[in-house]
C-alpha positions in Angstrom: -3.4 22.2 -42.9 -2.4 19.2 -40.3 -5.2 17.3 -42.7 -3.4 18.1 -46.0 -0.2 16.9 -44.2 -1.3 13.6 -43.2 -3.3 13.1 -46.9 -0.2 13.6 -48.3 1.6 11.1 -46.2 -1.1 9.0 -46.8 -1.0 9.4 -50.6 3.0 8.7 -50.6 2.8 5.9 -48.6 0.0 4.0 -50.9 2.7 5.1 -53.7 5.1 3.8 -52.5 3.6 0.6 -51.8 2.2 0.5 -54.9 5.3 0.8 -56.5 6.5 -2.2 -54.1 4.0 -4.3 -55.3 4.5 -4.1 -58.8 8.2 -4.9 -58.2 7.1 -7.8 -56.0 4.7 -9.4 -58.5 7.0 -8.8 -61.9 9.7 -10.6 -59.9 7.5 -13.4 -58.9 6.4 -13.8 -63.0 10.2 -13.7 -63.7 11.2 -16.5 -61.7 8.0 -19.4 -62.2 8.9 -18.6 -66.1 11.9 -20.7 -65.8 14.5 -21.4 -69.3 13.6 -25.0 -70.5 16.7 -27.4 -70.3 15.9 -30.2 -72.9 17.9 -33.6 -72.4 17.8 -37.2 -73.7 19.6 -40.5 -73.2 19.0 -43.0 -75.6 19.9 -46.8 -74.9 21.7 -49.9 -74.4 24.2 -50.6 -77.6 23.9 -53.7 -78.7 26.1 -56.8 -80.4 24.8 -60.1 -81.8 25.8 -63.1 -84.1 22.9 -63.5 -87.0 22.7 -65.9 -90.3 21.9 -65.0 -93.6 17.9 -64.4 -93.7 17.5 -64.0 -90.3 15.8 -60.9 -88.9 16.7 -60.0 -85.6 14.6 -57.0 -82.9 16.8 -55.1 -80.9 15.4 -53.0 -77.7 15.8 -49.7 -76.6 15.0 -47.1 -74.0 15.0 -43.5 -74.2 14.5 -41.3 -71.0 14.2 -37.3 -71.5 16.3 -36.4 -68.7 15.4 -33.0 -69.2 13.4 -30.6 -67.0 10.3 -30.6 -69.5 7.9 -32.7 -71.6 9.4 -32.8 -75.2 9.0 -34.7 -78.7 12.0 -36.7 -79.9 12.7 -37.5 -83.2 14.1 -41.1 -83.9 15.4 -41.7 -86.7 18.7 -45.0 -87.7 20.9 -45.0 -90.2 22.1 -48.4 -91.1 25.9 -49.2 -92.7 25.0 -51.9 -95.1 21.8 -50.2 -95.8 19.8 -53.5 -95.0 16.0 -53.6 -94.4 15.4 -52.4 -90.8 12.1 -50.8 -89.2 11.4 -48.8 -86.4 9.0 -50.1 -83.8 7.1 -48.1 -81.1 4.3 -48.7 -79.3 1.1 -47.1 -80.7 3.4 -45.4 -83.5 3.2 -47.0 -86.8 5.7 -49.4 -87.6 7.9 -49.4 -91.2 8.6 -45.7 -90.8 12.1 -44.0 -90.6 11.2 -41.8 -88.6 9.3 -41.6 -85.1 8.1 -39.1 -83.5 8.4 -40.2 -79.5 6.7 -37.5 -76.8 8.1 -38.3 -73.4 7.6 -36.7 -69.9 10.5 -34.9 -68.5 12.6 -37.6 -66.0 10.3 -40.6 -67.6 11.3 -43.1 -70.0 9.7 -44.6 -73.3 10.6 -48.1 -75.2 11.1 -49.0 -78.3 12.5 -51.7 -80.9 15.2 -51.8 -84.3 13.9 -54.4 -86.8 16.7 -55.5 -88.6 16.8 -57.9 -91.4 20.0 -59.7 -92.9 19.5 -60.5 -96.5 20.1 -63.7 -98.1 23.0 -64.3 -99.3 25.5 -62.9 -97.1 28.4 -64.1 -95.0 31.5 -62.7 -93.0 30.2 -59.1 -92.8 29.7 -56.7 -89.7 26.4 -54.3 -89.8 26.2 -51.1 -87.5 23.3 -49.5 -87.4 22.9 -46.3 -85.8 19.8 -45.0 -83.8 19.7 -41.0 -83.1 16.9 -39.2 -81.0 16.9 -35.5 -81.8 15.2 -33.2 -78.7 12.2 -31.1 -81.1 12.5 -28.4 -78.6 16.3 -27.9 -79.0 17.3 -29.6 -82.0 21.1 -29.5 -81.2 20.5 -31.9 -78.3 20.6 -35.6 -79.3 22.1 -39.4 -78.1 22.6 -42.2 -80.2 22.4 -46.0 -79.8 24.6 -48.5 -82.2 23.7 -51.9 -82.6 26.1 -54.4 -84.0 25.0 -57.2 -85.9 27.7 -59.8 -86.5 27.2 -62.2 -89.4 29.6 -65.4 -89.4 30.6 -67.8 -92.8 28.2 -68.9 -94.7 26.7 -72.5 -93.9 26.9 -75.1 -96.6 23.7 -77.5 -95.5 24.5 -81.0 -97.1 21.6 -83.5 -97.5 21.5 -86.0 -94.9 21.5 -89.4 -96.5 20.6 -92.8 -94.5 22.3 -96.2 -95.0 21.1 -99.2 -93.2 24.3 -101.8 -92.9 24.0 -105.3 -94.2 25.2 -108.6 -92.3 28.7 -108.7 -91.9 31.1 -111.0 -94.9 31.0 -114.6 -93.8 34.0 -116.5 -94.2 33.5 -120.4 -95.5 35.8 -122.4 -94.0 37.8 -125.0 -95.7 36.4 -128.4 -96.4 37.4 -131.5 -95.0 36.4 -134.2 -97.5 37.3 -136.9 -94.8 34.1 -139.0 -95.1 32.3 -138.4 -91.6 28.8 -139.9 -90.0 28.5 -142.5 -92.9 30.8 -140.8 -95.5 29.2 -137.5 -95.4 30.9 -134.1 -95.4 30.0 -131.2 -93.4 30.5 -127.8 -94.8 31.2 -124.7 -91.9 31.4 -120.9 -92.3 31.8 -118.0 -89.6 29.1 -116.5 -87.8 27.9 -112.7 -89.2 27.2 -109.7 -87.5 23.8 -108.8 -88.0 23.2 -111.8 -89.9 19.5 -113.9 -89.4 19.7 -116.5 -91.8 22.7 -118.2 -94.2 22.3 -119.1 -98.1 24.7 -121.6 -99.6 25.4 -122.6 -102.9 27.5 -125.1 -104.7 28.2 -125.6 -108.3 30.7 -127.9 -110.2 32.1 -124.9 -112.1 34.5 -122.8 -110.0 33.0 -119.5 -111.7 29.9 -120.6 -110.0 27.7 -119.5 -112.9 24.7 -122.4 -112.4 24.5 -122.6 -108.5 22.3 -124.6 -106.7 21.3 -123.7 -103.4 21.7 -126.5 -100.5 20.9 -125.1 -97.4 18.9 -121.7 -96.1 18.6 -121.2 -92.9 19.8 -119.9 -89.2 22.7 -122.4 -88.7 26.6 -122.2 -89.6 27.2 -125.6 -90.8 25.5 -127.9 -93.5 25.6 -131.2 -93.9 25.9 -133.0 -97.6 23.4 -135.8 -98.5 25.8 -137.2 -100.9 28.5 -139.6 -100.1 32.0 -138.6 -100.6 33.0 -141.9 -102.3 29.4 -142.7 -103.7 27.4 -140.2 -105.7 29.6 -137.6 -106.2 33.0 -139.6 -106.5 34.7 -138.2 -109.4 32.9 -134.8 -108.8 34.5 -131.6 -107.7 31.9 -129.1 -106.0 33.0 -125.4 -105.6 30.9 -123.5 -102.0 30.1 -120.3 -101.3 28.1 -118.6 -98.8 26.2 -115.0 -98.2 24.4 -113.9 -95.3 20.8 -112.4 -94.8 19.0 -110.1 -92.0 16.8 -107.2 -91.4 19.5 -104.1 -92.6 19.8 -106.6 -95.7 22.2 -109.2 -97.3 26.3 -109.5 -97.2 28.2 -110.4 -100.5 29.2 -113.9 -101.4 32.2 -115.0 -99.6 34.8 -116.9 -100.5 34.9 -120.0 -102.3 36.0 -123.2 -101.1 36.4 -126.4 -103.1 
């Protein structure tokens, strides 16, 4: 009978152990099966002057600051509806959406594409990137680029002009017969100038000249005498100058 008594106490004990146990392993399942707190941050914003045609890449981060791994959807929504791509690593490029899978408390990069068509001026493009959580699709973040496109730029043709000598001026004459009755006949010195052309003619239109004298100097003196050959004769001067950027105008005339 002492037997039965301690079987018994025996057999309680092991129940009640056994009914310890179980309590002590269902709580230990209960607390390793954690909830799942999806998270994401999705970044920086960005702001930037562009020209018509231009495309310009944007970067961005995301980081799952949740407290598991998870998929994010990205997905962008531009204002103007202009071309613009999503760009991600070993994800196919050109779509509009991408699907991102990122390690909880790690971070994953990626780029905006955007493309401003021709054409445009004095307009403001946002563009608006969202990352959805796949686990919790009511957690999201959302990066705004802002792409800033000036006045339109009127490119004129550039046109080159080399500048010939400057005008000489022909002094006046002084008929005073000089070094055996000759005259000399003077002009200024040009700018850019290498070599002098004058011409005389007995009509004051000048329109049969004969050229006297080509050459580097600034003075030229006549052959004729003043009171011999050409007495009786009035001759009408003029004078243009010559270089490498090319040749001056005719200057003056003196008589």
């Amino acid at each position: 009978m002492f037997t039965n008594s301690i079987e018994r106490i025996g057999l309680i004990v092991t129940c009640v152990l056994g009914v310890m146990g179980m309590s002590l392993i269902g709580w230990t399942l209960f607390a390793s099966a954690a909830p799942q707190a999806p998270d994401v941050e999705i970044g920086p914003n960005h702001s930037q002057q562009a020209n018509t045609g231009q495309t310009i890449t944007y970067n961005h981060i995301l980081t799952n600051t949740g407290t598991t791994t998870d998929t994010f959807l990205l997905e962008f929504l531009s204002a103007q509806h202009w071309p613009t791509e999503l760009l991600g690593g070993a994800y196919p490029t050109g779509t509009l959406v991408l699907p991102l899978q990122v390690s909880s408390q790690l971070t994953a990069s990626f780029q905006v594409s955007l493309t401003v068509p021709p054409g445009v001026a004095s307009i403001t493009e946002t563009t608006i990137i969202t990352a959805t959580s796949q686990i919790s699709p009511t957690v999201y973040d959302t990066a705004i680029d802002t792409t800033i496109v000036g006045p339109s730029l009127v490119y004129l043709p550039l046109v080159t002009r080399m500048i010939p000598p400057d005008l000489p001026v022909l002094e006046p004459i002084d008929i005073t017969p000089i070094d055996g009755n000759y005259h000399i006949v003077s002009w200024s010195t040009s700018a850019r100038a290498t070599s002098y052309t004058l011409e005389r003619d007995t009509n004051p239109g000048l329109s049969n000249p004969q050229t006297v004298y080509e050459g580097p100097n600034t003075t030229w003196s006549s052959p004729d005498r003043v009171w011999g050959t050409i007495c009786g004769d009035t001759y009408y001067y003029r004078v243009k100058a010559s270089g490498p950027t090319g040749v001056s105008r005719w200057s003056n005339t003196q008589a």
